[in-house]
Every structure is written in structure tokens, then in C-alpha cells.
Steps between C-alpha positions, in 0.01 A plus 500: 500500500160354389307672300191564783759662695602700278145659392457563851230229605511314759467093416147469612390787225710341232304121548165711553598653141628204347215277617272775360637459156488149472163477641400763250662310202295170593156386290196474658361294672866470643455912533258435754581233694806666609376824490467565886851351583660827446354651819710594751414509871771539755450689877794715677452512870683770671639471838636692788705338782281163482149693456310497163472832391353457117413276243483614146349264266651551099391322186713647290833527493475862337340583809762320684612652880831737486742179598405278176548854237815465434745230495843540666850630334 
């Protein structure tokens, strides 16, 4: 099993947290050049039948929509 599995993150949150400590572990000026590419910006539309019903915008994936919590067993 790997190892983001088995904490209980989904694989999104575990190259959010890994990006976040490599980015953190970087000297400036690199620091803030790539400062901004751990943003994350991803819309879930929700549909009935073939009508839009809502959109929910995230940028973050601790804030992530009920179907990307969790992986599955």
C-alpha cells in the first residue's frame, strides 16, 4: 500500500504537501520564483439529468469537495 494511502490522503494532498516542502526547502530568489506554483485551482460542476445544477470552485485541496476526501479501499 503506498504510504499516502495509508495516512489517509488522497494523491492530490500528498503532491500539494510534498511540493510544499520542497518549495519551502529552496533559496531565494528560487523561493520566489516558484512561490505561486503551489496554488491550486480546480472547479466541480454538479449536474442533474443533463442540467447544471452547481459549480463549486476549490483552491485547496484541504477544502476539497466530499468525492476527492478520501481515497478508495
Amino acid at each position: 500500500m503506498s504510504y499516502w494511502r495509508a495516512a489517509g490522503i488522497t494523491f492530490g494532498q500528498y503532491l500539494q504537501i510534498t511540493g510544499g516542502a520542497v518549495r519551502n526547502c529552496l533559496k531565494q530568489p528560487l523561493k520566489d520564483q516558484v512561490a505561486s506554483r503551489g496554488a491550486v485551482h480546480f472547479r466541480e460542476r454538479f449536474y442533474s439529468g443533463t442540467a447544471l445544477k452547481q459549480t463549486k470552485i476549490v483552491n485547496s485541496f484541504e477544502h476539497s469537495p466530499v468525492g476527492f476526501a478520501k481515497p478508495k479501499e
